[in-house]
N, C-alpha and C positions, 0 to 999 in steps of 0.2 A: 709345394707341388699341388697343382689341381688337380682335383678328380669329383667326377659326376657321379651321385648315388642312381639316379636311373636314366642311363645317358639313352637309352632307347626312345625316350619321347624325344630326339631330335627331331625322329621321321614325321611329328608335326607340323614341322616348319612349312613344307610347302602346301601343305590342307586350303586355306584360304585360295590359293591358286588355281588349285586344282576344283576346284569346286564349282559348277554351273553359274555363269552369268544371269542375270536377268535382261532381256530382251527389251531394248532401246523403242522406245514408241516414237512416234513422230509425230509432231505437232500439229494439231489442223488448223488450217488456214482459213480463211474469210478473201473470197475471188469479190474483188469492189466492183463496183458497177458500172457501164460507160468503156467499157471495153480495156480497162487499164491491165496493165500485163504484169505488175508487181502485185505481190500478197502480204497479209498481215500476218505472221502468227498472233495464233491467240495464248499460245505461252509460249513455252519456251523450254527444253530439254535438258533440265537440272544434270548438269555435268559438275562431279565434286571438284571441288577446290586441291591443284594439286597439294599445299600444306597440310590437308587434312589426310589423304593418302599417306601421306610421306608418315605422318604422326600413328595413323591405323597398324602402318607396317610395323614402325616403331616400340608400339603395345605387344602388337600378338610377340614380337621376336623374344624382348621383356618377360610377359609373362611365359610362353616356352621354354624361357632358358632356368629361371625360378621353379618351373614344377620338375628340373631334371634335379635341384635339389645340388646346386655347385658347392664343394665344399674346400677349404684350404689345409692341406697335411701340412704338419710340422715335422722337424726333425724327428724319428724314432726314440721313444726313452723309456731306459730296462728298469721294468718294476721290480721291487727287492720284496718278498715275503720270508717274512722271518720263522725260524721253529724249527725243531726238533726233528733227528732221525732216531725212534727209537724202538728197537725191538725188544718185543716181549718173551719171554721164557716161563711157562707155566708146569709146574711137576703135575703129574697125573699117576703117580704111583699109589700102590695100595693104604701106603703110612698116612696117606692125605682124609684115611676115612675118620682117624682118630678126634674122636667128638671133645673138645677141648677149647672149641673158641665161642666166646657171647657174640650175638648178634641180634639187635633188636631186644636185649632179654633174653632171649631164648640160646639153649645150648647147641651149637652146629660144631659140623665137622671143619676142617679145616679148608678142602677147597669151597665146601659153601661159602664160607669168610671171604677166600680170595676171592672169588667168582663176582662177588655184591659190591665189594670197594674196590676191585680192580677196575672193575665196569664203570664206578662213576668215574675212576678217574680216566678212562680212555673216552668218556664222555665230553669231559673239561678242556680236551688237548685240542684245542678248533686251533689252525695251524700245525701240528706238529704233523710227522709222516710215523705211522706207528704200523708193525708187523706182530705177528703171532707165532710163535712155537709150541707147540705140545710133546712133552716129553716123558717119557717111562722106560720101558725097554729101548726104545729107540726114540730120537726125536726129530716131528715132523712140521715142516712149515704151512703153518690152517691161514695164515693168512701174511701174502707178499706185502712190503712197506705202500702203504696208501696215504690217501686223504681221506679217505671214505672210513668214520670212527663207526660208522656206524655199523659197516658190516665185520669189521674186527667185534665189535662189544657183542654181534649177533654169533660168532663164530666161537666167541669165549663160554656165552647160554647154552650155547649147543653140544658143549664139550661134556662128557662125562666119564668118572673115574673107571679105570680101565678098558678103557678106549682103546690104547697102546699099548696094554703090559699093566704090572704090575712093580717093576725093578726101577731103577732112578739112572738113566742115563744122562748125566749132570755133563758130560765131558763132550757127548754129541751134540748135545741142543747148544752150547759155546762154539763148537766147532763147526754147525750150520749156521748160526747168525754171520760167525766169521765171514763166511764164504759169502753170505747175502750180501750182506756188506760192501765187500771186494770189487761187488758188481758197479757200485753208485762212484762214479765221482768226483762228487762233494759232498761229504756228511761228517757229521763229526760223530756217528758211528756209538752209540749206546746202548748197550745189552742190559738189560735190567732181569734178572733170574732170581724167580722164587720156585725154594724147595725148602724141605724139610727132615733130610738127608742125607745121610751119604752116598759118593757113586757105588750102584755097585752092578753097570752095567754096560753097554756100549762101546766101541771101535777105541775112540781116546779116552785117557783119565782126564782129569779136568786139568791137572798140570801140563799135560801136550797140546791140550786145547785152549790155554792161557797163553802160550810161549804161540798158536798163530794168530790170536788176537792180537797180543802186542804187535807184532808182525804188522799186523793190518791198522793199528791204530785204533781198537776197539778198547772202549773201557767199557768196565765190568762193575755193576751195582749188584750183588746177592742180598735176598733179604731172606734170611733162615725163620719159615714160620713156625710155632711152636709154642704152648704154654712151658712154663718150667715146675708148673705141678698142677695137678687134679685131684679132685678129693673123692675117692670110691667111699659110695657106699656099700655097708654089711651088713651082716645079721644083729651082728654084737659091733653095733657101730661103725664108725669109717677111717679107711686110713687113706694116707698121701702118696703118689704117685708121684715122678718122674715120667712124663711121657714122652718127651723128648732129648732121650741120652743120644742115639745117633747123631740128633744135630746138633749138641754139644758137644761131644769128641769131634767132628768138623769143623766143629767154628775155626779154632786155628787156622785150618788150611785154607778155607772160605776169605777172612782176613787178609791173607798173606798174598792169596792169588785177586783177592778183589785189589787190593794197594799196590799190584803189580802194573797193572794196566792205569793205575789212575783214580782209581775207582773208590768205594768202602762196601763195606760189609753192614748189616742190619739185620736187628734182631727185633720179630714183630710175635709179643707174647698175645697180645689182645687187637682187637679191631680199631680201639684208638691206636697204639702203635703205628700200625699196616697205614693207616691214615698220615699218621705225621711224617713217616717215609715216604708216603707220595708226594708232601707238599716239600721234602727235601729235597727231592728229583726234581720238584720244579723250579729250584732255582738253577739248573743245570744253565749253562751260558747259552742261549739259542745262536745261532749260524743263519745267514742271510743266504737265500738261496734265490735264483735269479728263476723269476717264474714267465715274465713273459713279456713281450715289447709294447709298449702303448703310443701312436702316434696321437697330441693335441689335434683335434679337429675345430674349423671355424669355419660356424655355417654363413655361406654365401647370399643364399637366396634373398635375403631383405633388401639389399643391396639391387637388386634387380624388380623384387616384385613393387617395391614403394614408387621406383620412378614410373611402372607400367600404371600403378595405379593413380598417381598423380596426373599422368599425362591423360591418363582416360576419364576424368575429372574436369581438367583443364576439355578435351573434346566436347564432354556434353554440357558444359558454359555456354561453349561456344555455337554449337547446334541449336541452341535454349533462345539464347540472347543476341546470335549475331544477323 
C-alpha cells in the first residue's frame, strides 16, 4: 500500500506554471543600405530546446514527489509484549507497627520493611502490569493495574499505617482483586498479599473469597510477614518474645487457601527473606499480551529524488558544454 507522509505539497506541482513569464525581446535589426528590403538580425532569440523543457518538467515533478516523502506499508503485524498481571495487596493494620524487622542495620517496623523492598521490586517489573490494594478494616484500590511502576511505587510511599482502620480485612482485599481482575480479558490473574495476620474484619472471610478467586482463575501468593522472636530488653536483663502468634495460628489456613488457587504460601521473618520471595515471584511464567499492530514501512523518496538529481546534473553538463 502507498501512502504519502505529507501529500499536501502536491499543490506544488503547478508553482512553475503559474508563475510570471519573462517578456520575450526582439531582435534588432541592421536596415542594409541601397534600399534593400530584407534585414539581418543581429542575434537571435534564444528559444530553449524542447528536450531540455521536457527534462526541467521532469526534475521539478521528481523532486515534488520525494519531498511528499512516499512510503510503502506492509502487511500489519501484532507485536507480542510479554509480562505480568499482578496485583498487589498490602496490610495497613495496626499489628504492622510491631518493630521487629532489620533494615539497613537498623530496627524497623514491619510495613517500613515492606514499603523499601516492595518498592524495589515494583521498580524491576518494566513489563509487567502491576495494581495496588490497601487494606485494614476495609480494602481499597490506591492504584488500577498499569504500566506506569512508577506511580504505583509513588502510591505505596505515600501510604501510611492507619490510613484505613486499624483491623485486617484479609477476605476483602482477595475479594476486590477478584473483581479487578474479571474486568481484563487476558491475564493470568496474580494476587500477591502480604499480612501479618489474621482476618478479623470485612464483608468475606478469606475462605468465600478464595472460592471467587478460583472462580475467576486467580491464583493467590500470601507472604506472612513476621519475626518468630525478639529479644526485649529489661531492667534485670532480657527475655524472648513471640511476636507473631496471630500469623502463626494462620499460617495453616494461609497454606491451605494459597494451594487452593495454585498459588503458595511464604513466610518472610527478615528482609533477606521478603527478598528471596520476590525473586520466587519472578519466576512466575509471563503471558504474551498483544500490545499493538506495527506496519514495515519502506521509504520511497530516494528512488525519486536520485533520478531528479541525476537528471539536473546531466542538464547543467549540458547548459556548461553544449
Amino acid at each position: 500500500m502507498l501512502s504519502l507522509q505529507w501529500p499536501w505539497l502536491l499543490l506544488l506541482l503547478p508553482l512553475p506554471w503559474l508563475l510570471p513569464r519573462k517578456a520575450k525581446t526582439t531582435a534588432a535589426a541592421l536596415r542594409l543600405p541601397m534600399g534593400l528590403s530584407h534585414s539581418l538580425p543581429l542575434g537571435s532569440d534564444p528559444t530553449p530546446n524542447r528536450a531540455w523543457q521536457v527534462i526541467a518538467v521532469l526534475i521539478w515533478l521528481l523532486a515534488v514527489g520525494a519531498a511528499t516523502r512516499p512510503l510503502w506499508l506492509g502487511e500489519p503485524v501484532a507485536l507480542k509484549r510479554e509480562g505480568r498481571d499482578l496485583m498487589v495487596a498490602v496490610d495497613l493494620s495496626g499489628s504492622m507497627r510491631v518493630e521487629d524487622m532489620q533494615l539497613n542495620g537498623q530496627l524497623v517496623d514491619r510495613f517500613t520493611m515492606i514499603r523499601q523492598v516492595l518498592g524495589d521490586f515494583i521498580e524491576r517489573r518494566d513489563g509487567d502490569r502491576l495494581g495496588l490494594i490497601l487494606f485494614a478494616n476495609d480494602a481499597y484500590l490506591q492504584a488500577p493495574l498499569t504500566f506506569d511502576r512508577k506511580t504505583v511505587k509513588r502510591f505505596l510511599q505515600e501510604a501510611e499505617l492507619g490510613l484505613v482502620g486499624t483491623q485486617t480485612a484479609i477476605g476483602s482485599a482477595i475479594a476486590l482483586a477478584t473483581k479487578r481482575f474479571e474486568q481484563l480479558e487476558q491475564s493470568n490473574r496474580v494476587l500477591v498479599l502480604l499480612t501479618d495476620g489474621e482476618n478479623t474484619a470485612g464483608k468475606f472471610t478469606p475462605e468465600q473469597a478464595v472460592q471467587f478467586a478460583k472462580q475467576a482463575n486467580v491464583t493467590l501468593y500470601t507472604i506472612g510477614v513476621g519475626a518468630s522472636e525478639i529479644r526485649e530488653r529489661r531492667l534485670f536483663g532480657s527475655r524472648t518474645q513471640n511476636p507473631s502468634k496471630e500469623l502463626d495460628k494462620a499460617e495453616a489456613s494461609f497454606i491451605k487457601l494459597s494451594e487452593s488457587t495454585g498459588g503458595q504460601y511464604f513466610r518472610a521473618r527478615s528482609t533477606d527473606e521478603l527478598e528471596q520471595i520476590y525473586q520466587a515471584i519472578d519466576q512466575l511464567q509471563p503471558i504474551e499480551r498483544e500490545q499493538t499492530k506495527w506496519r514495515p514501512q519502506t521509504e520511497l523518496y530516494p528512488w525519486l529524488l536520485c533520478p531528479a538529481l541525476l537528471l539536473l546534473f546531466v542538464t547543467a553538463l549540458g547548459r556548461r558544454f553544449g
